[in-house]
C-alpha positions as CSV (number, residue, x, y, z in Angstrom):
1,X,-6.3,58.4,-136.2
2,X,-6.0,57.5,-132.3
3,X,-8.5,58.9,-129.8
4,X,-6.8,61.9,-127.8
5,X,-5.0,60.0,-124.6
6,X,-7.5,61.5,-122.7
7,X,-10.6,59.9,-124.3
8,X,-8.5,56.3,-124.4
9,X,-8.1,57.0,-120.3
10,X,-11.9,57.6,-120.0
11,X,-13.0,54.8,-122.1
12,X,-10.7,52.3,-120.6
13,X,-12.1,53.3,-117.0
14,X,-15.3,52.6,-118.1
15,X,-14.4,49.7,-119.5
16,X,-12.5,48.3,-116.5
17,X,-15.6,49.3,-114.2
18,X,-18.2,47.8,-116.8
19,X,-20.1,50.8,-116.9
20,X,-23.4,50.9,-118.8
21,X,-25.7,53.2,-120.9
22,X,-29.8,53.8,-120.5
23,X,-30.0,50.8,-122.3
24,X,-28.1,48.1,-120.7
25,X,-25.5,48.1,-123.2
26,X,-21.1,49.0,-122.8
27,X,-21.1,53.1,-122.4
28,X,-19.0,54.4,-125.0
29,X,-16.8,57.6,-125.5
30,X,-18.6,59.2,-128.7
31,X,-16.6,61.8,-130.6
32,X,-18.7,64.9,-131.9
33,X,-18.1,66.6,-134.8
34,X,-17.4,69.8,-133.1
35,X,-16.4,70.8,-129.5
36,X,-19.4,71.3,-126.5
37,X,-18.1,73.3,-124.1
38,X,-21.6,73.9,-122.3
39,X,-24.6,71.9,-121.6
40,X,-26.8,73.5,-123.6
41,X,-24.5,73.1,-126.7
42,X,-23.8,69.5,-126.0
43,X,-28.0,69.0,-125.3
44,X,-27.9,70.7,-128.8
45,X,-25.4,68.1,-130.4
46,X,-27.5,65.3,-129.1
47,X,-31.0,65.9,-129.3
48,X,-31.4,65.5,-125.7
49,X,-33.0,68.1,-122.7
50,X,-30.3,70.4,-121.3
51,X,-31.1,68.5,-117.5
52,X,-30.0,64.9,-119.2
53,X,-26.5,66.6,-118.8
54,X,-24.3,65.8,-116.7
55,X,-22.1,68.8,-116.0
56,X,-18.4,67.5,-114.1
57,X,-17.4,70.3,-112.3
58,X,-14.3,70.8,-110.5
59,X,-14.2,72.4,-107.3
60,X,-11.5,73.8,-104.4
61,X,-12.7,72.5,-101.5
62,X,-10.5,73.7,-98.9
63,X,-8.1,73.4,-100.9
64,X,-9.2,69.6,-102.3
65,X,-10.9,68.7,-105.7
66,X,-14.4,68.1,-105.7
67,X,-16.1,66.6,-108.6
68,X,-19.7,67.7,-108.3
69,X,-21.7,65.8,-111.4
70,X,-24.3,68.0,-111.7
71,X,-27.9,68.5,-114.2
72,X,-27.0,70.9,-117.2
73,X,-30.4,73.0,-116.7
74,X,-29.0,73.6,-112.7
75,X,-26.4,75.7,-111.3
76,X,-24.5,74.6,-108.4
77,X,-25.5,76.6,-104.8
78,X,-22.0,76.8,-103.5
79,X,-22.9,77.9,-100.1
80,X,-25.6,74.9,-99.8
81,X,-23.9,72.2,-101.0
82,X,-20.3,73.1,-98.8
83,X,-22.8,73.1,-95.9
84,X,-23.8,69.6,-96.9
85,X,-20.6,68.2,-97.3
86,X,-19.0,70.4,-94.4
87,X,-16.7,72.5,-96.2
88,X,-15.6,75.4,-95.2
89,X,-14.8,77.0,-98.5
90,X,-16.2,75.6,-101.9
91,X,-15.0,77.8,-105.0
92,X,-14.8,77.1,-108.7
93,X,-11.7,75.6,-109.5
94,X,-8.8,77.7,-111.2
95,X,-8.4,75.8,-115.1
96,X,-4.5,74.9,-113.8
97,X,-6.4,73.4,-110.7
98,X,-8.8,71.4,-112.8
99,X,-6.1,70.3,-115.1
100,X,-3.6,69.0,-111.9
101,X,-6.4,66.8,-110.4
102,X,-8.1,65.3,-113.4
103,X,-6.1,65.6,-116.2
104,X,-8.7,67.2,-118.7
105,X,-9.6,71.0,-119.5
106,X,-12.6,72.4,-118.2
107,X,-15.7,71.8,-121.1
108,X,-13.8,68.0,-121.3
109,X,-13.4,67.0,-117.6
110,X,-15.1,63.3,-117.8
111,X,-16.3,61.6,-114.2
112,X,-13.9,59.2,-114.5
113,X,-9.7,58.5,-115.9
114,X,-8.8,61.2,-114.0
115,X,-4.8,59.9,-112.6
116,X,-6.3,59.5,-108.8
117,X,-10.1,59.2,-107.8
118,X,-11.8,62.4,-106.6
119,X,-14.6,62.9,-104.0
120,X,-17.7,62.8,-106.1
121,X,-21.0,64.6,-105.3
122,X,-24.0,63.4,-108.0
123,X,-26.7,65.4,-108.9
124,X,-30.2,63.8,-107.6
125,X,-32.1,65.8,-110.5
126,X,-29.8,63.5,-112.9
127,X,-32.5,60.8,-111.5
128,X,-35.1,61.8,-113.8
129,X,-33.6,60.8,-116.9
130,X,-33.3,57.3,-118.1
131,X,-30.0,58.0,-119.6
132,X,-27.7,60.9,-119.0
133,X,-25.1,61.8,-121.0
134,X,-21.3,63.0,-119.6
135,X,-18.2,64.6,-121.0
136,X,-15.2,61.8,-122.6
137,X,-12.0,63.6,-121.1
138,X,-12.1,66.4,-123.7
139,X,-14.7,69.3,-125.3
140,X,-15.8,67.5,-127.7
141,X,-16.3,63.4,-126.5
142,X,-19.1,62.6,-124.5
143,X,-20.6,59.0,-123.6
144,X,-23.9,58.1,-122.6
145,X,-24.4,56.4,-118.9
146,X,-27.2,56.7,-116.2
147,X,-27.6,58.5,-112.9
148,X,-27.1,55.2,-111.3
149,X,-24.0,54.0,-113.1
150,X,-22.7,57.2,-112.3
151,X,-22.5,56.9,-108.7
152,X,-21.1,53.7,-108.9
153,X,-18.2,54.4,-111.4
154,X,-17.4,57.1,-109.4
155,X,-17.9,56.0,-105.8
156,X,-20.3,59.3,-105.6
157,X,-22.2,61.0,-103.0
158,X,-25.8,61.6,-103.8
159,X,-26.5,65.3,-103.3
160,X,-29.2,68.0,-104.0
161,X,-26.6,70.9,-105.2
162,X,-28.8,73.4,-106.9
């Protein structure tokens, strides 16, 4: 059976940017056998902490999407991190919203093989995990990267956002 064309866009970006896992080795798109559509359930799924998460959360930033890769044990301080970046409005994106920009559904949306590159904020707190683990374009792929890796495949901006 073929990977959804979502998972097959994600892998192949990785691929093309030679990104890398905690260990040094090719980061690949796993499949699980059931869909994680929060941090705590993919933390679950893995046997990892909830903060070696890496949330990808779409946001309307006046009226633009902004990827914020954040830690699964933080929530993101809207008001802070628009002040940071200069935004004048930062809200959760609508599901129709996340779905123009990246391609994915919400509990799915990877940081990457989205059909154009999106500004990128990246979690600092990620930084205190040797390996971090993101979603694989849908609810229930994820692949295994590093806080590092992460702001190079993405072209990120390193942020506090809780």
């Amino acid at each position: 059976m073929q990977p959804h064309p979502n998972v097959q866009a994600v892998q192949r970006a990785l691929d093309e940017a030679g990104a890398r896992d905690g260990s040094g080795g090719a980061s690949l798109v796993r499949l699980l056998p059931d869909a994680v559509h929060t941090a705590a359930a993919a933390a679950e799924a893995l046997g990892v902490t909830v903060g070696a998460i890496a949330n990808s959360l779409i946001f309307d930033a006046d009226g633009a999407p902004l990827l914020v890769l954040t830690s699964g044990a933080h929530r993101v301080d809207t008001a802070g991190l628009a002040a940071t970046l200069g935004v004048t409005r930062l809200r959760r994106a609508t599901p129709e919203f996340v779905k123009q920009h990246t391609g994915q559904v919400i509990g799915g949306v990877a940081p990457v093989g989205h059909p154009a590159p999106l500004r990128t904020v990246v979690d600092t707190a990620l930084t205190g995990y040797d390996e971090v683990w993101a979603a694989g374009g849908v609810p229930r792929a994820v692949f295994p990267t590093t806080y590092a890796e992460l702001l190079r495949i993405t072209a990120g901006a390193p942020a506090e956002v809780a």
